[in-house]
C-alpha positions as CSV (number, residue, x, y, z in Angstrom):
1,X,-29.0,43.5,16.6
2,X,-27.1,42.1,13.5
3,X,-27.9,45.3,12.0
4,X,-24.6,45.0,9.2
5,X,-26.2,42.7,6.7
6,X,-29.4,43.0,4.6
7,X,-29.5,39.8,4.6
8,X,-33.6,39.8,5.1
9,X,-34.1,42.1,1.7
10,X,-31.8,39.9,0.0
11,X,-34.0,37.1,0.6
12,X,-37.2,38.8,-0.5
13,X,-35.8,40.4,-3.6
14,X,-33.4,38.0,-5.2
15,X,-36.3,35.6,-5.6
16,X,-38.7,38.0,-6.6
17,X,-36.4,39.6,-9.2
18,X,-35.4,36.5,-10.2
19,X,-39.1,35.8,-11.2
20,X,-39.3,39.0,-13.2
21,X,-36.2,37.8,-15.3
22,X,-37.4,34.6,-16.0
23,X,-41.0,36.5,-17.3
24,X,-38.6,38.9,-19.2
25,X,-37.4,36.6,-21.1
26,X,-40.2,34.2,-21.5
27,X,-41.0,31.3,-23.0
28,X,-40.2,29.7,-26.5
29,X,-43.2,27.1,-26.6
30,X,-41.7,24.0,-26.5
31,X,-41.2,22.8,-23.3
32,X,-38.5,20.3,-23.7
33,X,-36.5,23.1,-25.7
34,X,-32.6,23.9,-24.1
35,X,-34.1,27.6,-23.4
36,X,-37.1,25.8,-21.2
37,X,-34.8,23.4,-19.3
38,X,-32.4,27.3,-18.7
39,X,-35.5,28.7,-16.8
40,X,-36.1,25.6,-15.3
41,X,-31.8,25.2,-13.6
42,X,-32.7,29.5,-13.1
43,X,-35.8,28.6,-10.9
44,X,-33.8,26.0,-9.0
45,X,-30.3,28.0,-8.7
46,X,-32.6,31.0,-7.2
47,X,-34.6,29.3,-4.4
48,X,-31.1,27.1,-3.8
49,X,-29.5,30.5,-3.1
50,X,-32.1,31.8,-1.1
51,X,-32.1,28.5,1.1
52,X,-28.2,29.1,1.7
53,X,-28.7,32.5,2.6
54,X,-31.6,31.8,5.0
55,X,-29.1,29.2,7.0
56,X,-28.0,32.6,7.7
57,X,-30.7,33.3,10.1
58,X,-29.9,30.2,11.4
59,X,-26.3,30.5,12.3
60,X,-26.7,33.9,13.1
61,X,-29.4,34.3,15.2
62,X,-29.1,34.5,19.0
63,X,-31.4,32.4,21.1
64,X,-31.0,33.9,24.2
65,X,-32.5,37.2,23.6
66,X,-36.1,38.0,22.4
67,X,-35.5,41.1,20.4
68,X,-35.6,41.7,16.5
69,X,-32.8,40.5,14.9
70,X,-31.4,41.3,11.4
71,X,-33.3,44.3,11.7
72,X,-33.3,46.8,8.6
73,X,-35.1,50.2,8.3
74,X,-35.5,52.6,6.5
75,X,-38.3,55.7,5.5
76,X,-40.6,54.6,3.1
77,X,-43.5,57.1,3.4
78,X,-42.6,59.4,6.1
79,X,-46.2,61.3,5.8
80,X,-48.0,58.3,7.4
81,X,-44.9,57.0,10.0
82,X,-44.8,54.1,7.2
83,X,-41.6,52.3,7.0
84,X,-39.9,49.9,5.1
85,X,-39.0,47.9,8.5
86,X,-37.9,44.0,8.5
87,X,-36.8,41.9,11.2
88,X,-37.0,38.3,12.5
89,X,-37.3,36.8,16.1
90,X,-37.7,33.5,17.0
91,X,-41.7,33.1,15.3
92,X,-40.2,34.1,12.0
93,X,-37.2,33.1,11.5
94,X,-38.2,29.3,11.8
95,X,-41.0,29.7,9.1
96,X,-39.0,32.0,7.0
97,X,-36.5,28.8,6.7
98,X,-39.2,26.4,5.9
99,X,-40.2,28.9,2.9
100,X,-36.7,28.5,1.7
101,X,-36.5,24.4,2.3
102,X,-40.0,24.2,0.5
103,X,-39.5,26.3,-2.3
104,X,-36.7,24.2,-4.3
105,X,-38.5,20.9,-3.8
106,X,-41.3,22.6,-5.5
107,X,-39.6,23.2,-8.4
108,X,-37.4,20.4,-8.6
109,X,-41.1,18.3,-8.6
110,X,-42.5,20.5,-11.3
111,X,-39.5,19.7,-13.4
112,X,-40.9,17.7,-16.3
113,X,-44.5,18.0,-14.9
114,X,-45.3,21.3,-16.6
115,X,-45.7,21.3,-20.4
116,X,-47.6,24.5,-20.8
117,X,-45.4,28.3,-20.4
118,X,-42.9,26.6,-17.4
119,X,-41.3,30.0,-17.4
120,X,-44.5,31.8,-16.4
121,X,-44.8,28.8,-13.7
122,X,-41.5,29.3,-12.2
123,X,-41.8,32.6,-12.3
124,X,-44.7,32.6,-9.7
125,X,-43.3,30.3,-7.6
126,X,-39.9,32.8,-7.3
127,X,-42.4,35.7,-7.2
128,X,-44.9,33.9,-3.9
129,X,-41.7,33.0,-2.2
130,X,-40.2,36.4,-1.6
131,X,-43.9,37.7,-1.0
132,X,-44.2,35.0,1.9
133,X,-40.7,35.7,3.6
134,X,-41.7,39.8,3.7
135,X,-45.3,38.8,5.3
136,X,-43.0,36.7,8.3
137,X,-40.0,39.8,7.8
138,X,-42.5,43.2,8.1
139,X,-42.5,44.8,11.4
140,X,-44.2,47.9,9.9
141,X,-48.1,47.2,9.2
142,X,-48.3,48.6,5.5
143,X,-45.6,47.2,4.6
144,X,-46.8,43.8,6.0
145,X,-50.5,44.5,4.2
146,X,-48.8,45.3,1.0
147,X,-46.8,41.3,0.6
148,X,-49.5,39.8,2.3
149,X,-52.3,41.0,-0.6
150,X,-49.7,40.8,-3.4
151,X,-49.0,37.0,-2.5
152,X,-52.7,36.2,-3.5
153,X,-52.0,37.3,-7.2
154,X,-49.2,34.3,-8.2
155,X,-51.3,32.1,-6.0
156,X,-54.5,32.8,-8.0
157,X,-52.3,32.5,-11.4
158,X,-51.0,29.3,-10.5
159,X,-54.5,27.3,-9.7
160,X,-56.0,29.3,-12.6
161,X,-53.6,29.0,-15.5
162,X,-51.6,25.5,-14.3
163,X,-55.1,23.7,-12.3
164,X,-57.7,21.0,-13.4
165,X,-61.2,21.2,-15.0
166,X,-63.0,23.5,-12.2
167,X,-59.4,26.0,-11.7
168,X,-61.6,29.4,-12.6
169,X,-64.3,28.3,-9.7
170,X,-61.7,27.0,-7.0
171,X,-59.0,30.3,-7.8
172,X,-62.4,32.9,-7.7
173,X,-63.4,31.1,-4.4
174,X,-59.8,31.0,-2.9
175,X,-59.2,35.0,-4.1
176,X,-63.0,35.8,-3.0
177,X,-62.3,34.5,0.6
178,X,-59.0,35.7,1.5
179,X,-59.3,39.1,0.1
180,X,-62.8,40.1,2.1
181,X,-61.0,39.0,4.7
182,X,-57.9,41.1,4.1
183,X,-60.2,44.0,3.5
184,X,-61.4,43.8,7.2
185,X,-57.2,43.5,7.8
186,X,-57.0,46.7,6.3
187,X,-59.6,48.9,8.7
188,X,-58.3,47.2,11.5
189,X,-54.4,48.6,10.5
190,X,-56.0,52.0,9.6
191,X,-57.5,52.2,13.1
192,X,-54.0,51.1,15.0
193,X,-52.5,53.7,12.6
194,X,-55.3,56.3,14.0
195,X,-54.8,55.5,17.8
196,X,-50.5,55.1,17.5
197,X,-49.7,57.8,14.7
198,X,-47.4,55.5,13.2
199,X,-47.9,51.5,11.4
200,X,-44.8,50.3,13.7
201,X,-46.2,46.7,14.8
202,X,-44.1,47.3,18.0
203,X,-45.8,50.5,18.9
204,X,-49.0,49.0,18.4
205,X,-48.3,47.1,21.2
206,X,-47.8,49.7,23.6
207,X,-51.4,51.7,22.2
208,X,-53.6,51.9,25.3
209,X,-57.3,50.3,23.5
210,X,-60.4,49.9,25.4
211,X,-62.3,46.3,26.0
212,X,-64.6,47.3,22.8
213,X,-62.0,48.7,20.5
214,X,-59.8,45.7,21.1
215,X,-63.1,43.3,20.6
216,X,-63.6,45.0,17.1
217,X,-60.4,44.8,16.1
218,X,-59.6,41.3,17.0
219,X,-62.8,40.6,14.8
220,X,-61.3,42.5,12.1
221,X,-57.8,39.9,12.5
222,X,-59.7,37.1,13.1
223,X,-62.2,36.9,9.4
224,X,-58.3,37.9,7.7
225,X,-56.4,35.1,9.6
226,X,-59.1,32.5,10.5
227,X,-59.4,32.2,6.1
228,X,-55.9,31.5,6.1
229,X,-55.5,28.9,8.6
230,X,-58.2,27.8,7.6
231,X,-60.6,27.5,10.3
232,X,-63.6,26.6,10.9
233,X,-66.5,27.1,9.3
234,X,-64.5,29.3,6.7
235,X,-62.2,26.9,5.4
236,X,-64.7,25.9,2.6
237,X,-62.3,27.3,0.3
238,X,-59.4,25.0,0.9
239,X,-60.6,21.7,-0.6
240,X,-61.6,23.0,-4.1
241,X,-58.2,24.9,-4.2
242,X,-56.5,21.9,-3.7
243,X,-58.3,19.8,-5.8
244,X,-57.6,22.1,-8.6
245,X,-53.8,23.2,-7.8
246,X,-51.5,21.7,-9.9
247,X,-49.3,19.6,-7.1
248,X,-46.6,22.2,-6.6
249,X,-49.5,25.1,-5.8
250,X,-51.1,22.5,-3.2
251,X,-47.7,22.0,-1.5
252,X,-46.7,25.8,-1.1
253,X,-50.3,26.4,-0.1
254,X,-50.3,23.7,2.2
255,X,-46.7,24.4,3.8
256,X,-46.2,27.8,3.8
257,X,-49.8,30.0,2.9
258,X,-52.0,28.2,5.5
259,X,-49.2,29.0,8.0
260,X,-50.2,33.3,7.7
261,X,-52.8,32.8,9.5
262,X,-51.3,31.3,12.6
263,X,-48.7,33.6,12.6
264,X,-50.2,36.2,12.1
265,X,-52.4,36.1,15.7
266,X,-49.0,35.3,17.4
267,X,-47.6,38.2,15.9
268,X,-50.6,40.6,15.4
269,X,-53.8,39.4,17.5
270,X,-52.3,38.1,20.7
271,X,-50.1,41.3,21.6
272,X,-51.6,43.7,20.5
273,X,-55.5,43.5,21.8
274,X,-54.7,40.9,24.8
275,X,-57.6,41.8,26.4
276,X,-60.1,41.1,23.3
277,X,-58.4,37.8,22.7
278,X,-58.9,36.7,26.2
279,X,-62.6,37.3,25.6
280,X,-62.6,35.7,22.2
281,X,-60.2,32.6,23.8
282,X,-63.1,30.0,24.7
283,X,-64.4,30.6,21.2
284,X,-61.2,30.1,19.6
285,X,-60.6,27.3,21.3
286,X,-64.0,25.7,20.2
287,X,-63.7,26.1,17.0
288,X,-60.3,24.6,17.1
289,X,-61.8,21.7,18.9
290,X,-64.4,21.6,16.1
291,X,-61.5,22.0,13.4
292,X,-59.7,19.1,15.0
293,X,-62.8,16.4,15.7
294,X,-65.5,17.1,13.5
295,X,-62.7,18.1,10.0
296,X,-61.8,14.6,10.8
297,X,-64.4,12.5,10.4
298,X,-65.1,14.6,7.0
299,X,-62.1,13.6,5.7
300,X,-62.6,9.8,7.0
301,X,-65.4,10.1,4.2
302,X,-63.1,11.4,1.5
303,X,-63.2,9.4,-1.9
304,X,-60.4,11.6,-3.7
305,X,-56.9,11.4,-2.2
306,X,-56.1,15.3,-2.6
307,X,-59.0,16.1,-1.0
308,X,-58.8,13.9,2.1
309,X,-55.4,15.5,2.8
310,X,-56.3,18.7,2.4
311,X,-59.1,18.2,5.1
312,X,-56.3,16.6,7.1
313,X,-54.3,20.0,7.0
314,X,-57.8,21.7,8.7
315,X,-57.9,19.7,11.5
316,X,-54.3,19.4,12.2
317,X,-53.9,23.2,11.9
318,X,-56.6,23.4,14.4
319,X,-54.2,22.1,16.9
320,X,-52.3,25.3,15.9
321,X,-55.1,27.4,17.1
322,X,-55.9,25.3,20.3
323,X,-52.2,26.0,21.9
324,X,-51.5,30.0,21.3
325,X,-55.3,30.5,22.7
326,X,-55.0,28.2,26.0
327,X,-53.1,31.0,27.7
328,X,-56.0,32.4,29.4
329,X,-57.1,29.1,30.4
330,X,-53.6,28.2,32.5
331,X,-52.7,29.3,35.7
332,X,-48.7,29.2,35.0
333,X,-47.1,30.9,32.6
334,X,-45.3,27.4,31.5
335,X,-48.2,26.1,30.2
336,X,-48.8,29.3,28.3
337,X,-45.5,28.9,27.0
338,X,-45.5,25.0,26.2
339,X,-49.1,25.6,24.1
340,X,-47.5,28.4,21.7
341,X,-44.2,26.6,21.7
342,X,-46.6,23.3,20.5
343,X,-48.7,25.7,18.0
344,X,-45.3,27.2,16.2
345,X,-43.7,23.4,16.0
346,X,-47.0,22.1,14.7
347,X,-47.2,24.4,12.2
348,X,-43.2,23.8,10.8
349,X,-44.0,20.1,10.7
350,X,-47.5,20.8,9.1
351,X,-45.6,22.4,6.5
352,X,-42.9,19.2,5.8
353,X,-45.6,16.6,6.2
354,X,-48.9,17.9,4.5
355,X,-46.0,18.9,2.1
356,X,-45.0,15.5,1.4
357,X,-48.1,14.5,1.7
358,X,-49.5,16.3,-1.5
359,X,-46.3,15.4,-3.5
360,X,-47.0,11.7,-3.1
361,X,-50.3,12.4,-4.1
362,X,-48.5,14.1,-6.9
363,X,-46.3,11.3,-8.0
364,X,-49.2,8.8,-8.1
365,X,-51.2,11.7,-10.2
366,X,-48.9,11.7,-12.7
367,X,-48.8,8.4,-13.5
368,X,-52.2,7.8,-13.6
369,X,-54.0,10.8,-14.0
370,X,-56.5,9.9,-10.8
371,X,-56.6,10.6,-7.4
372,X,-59.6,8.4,-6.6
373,X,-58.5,5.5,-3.8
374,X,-60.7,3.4,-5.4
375,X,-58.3,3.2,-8.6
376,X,-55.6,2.0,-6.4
377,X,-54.3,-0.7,-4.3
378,X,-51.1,-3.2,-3.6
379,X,-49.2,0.4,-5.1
380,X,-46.0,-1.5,-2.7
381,X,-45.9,-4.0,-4.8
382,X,-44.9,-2.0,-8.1
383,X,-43.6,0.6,-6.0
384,X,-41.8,-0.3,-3.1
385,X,-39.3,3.2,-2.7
386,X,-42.4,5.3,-3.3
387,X,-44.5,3.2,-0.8
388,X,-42.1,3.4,2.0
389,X,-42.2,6.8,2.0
390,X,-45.9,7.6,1.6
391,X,-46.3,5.2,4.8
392,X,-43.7,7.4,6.6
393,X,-45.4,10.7,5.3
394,X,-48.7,9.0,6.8
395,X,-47.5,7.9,10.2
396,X,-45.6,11.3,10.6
397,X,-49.5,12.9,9.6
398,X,-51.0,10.5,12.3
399,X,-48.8,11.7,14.7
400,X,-46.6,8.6,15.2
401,X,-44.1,9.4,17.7
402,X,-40.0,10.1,16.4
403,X,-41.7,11.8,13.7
404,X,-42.2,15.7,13.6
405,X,-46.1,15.2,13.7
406,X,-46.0,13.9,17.3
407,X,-44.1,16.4,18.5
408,X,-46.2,19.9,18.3
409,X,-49.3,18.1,18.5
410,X,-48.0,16.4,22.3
411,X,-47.1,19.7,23.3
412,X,-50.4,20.6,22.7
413,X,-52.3,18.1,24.5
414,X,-50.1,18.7,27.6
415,X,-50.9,22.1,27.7
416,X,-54.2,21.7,27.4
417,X,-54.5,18.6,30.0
418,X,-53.0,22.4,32.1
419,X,-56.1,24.2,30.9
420,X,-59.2,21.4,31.0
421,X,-59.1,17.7,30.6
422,X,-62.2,18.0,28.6
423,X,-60.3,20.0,25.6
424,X,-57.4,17.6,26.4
425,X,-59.6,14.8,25.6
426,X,-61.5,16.1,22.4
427,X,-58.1,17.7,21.2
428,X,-56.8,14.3,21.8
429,X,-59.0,12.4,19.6
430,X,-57.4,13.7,16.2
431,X,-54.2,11.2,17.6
432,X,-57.2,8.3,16.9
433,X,-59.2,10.1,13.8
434,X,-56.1,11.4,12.5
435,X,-54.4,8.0,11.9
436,X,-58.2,6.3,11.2
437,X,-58.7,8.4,7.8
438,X,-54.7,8.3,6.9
439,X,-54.4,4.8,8.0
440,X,-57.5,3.8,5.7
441,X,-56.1,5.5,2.9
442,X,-52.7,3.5,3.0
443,X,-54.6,0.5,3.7
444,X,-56.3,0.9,0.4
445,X,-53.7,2.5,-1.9
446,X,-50.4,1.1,-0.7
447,X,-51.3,-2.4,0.6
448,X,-52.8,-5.8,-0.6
449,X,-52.8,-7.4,-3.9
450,X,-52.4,-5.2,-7.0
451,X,-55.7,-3.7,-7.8
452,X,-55.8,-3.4,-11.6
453,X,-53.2,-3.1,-15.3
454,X,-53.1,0.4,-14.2
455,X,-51.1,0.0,-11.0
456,X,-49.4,-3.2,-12.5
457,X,-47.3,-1.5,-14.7
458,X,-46.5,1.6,-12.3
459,X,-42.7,2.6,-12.0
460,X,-41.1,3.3,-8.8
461,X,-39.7,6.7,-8.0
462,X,-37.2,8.5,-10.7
463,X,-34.0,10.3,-9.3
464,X,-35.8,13.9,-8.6
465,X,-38.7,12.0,-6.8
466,X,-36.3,10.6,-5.0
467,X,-34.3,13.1,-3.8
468,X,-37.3,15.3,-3.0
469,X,-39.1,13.0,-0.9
470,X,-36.1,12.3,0.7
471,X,-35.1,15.5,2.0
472,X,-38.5,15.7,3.6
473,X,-38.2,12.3,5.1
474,X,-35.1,13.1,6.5
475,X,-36.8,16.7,8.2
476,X,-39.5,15.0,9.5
477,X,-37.1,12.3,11.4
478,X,-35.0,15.0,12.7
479,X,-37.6,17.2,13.9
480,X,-39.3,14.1,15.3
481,X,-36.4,12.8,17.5
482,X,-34.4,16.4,18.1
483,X,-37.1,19.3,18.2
484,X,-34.8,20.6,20.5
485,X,-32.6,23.6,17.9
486,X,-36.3,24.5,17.3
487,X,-37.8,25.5,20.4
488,X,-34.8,27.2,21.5
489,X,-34.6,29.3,19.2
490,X,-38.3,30.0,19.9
491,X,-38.1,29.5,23.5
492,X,-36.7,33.8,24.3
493,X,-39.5,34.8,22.1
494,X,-42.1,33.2,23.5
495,X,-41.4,34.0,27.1
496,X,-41.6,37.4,26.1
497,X,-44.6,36.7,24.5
498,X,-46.3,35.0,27.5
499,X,-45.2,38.0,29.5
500,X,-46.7,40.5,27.1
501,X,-50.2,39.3,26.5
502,X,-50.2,38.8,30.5
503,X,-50.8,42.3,30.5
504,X,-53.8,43.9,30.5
505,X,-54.4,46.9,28.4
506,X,-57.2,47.9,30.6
């Protein structure tokens, strides 16, 4: 189906080659020279493109069917059955779109931020944003191995190079953690590739595995995608990567990177050893519970902004977890369906909010160089634009209904009241934890009388902070009051989904 175009390779290349270019040419040393401000309209005219070109999928893509769509293939190493094989259906396409809406705010809120080599910077924000579309594009497992490891190396350049005082500890902890777990990614694809003859995810789905080779190998996709989500007790990682990220790394990390792991057990885990995630599913669902309750109260206890968010995106990402593993725990397939539709929505207005979320942080940063709450307070008063938003970011975070944050997380609960009122009621304690921590840190930083000189003289948002913020806000309303376009053009996929993993391999 819409076989004509290669519309898909154009997305993954042109911002990958565009990031070559602008290394080619590289950087003068002066960053307010004309040559520095050309890569910087370059970065932006490339993920601009790429954004129009993804509405393609959009306007394009047929909700009522569940099969690939802008499918391209071609041999790529015909020795091993390995192909160069892209596709999208209604899990990918969705978060291929929020890579492209993500992408140019980044950029456009690193314009003047970045003193040191902003050619190099851009550069590896083109480079991670084609990586991230072929990880949701690959339908062939190599080829899906190959972006997914590749996107660690602009990742670990920009904390390292572009992060604060303790970068080398937080990028060797963040590469250190994600690649043993992609190592364990890699046996697991060798063994599919040993039972099926071929790395077609498709045909993996069809490969007859017993209870204990499916147990090992959901093991295997669980330590590569549990890092990612971060679950846990292996999301350890997250807060010093954060910390240290300049703001552009935390929001593509936060948005887009965190979001592999959840797609990759919708796309990988759940079809393809049903029967070992149904025996895994109460411990999944545990740890999701402890992800959402305990995270929380961690992050209630946060002293640094950046940090208390990025503890926010663990527990909230737990949700993510909690609805595609209920589906052994329901009786009717719509329940099934309602907690993956709520996990897949969760994790697009993850990526808006936590998004925002870290560029307010941001905007704050660079003004004062802290992130401490302590150095804040009455921000409103010096800031009023600025303030608004951050409140909306932060209602939208604790899951204040019209905003995208109530939605997924609703969906959630409701399946799960399906499943077990007791996971209905611990899952729906992050609606109270959630907005305690948030809430305390607007209380603080936003509100009351103007702490100190520092936030005194503070100027409000300039014209790009403005605009960025702004297209967020606007996502998260829409999303919050018409989720609807969304989860139909998730709804085919999922029902096949449902239907698949309701089959034993046994």
């Amino acid at each position: 189906m819409n076989n004509s175009t290669y519309l898909l390779s154009t997305l993954i290349f042109l911002p990958i080659l565009g990031g070559l270019a602008l290394l080619a040419i590289g950087d003068t040393g002066d960053a307010s020279s004309g040559r520095a401000r050309g890569m910087r309209w370059t970065a932006l005219a490339v993920t601009l493109l790429a954004l129009v070109l993804s509405l393609g999928l959009v306007t394009g893509f047929d909700t009522s069917t569940a099969a690939m769509q802008f499918v391209e293939k071609l041999d790529w190493i015909p020795a091993i059955q390995a192909s160069y094989h892209l596709g999208v259906d209604g899990l990918s396409a969705p978060l291929i779109l929020l890579t492209t809406f993500i992408t140019p705010l980044v950029v456009i809120s690193s314009w003047d931020t970045i003193k040191s080599r902003p050619a190099q910077y851009f550069a590896a924000f083109l480079i991670l944003e084609g990586l991230m579309i072929g990880v949701f594009a690959s339908l062939d497992g190599l080829l899906f191995y190959v972006f997914w490891e590749f996107m660690l190396v602009p990742m670990f350049l920009i904390i390292g190079v572009w992060g604060g005082p303790r970068r080398v500890y937080a990028t060797m902890k963040f590469f250190l953690y994600t690649f043993l777990g992609s190592v364990l990614l890699l046996v697991a694809f060798v063994y599919l590739f040993v039972q099926s003859g071929s790395f077609d995810i498709a045909g993996w789905v069809d490969v007859p595995l017993g209870l204990r080779a499916q147990q090992t190998i959901f093991i295997g996709l669980l330590l590569a995608f549990a890092v990612k989500v971060p679950m846990w007790p292996v999301h350890t990682w997250l807060p010093d990567a954060h910390v240290e990220a300049p703001t552009g790394g935390s929001v593509i990390l936060a948005a887009i990177m965190l979001k592999m792991g959840g797609y990759g057990f919708v796309r990988l885990s759940l079809p393809i050893v049903p029967d070992g995630s149904a025996y895994f599913s109460a411990l999944m669902i545990g740890l999701s519970l402890i992800a959402i309750v305990y995270i929380s109260i961690v992050a209630l206890m946060q002293k640094d902004m950046k940090k208390l968010v990025a503890y926010s995106s663990v527990a909230h990402m737990g949700f993510v977890t909690l609805g595609f593993f209920l589906f052994w725990h329901l009786s009717t397939n719509v329940g099934a369906a309602l907690g993956i539709a709520g996990g897949m929505v969760q994790m697009v207005s993850h990526g808006l909010v936590s998004g925002a979320m870290f560029l307010c942080v941001g905007v704050l940063y660079e003004r004062t160089h802290s992130r401490e709450i302590a150095d804040y307070g009455g921000v409103a008063n010096t800031m009023p634009w600025f303030g608004a938003f951050f409140v909306l970011f932060a209602m939208a975070n604790s899951g204040l209904p019209g905003t995208s944050g109530f939605v997924g997380e609703f969906m959630v609960i409701v399946a799960s009241f399906k499943a077990n009122f007791w996971i209905a009621f611990f899952a729906a304690t992050i609606l109270v934890s959630g907005a305690s921590y948030t809430l305390w840190m607007i209380k603080r930083v936003v509100y009351g009388e103007v702490a100190n000189e520092n936030v005194a003289e503070l100027s409000d948002l300039n014209h790009r902070e403005f605009l960025v913020l702004g297209a967020l806000a606007i996502a998260v309303l829409i999303l919050g009051v018409w989720p609807e376009p969304l989860v139909n053009m998730m709804s085919a996929t999922i029902e096949n989904l449902v239907a698949t993993i309701g089959l034993t391999k046994l």
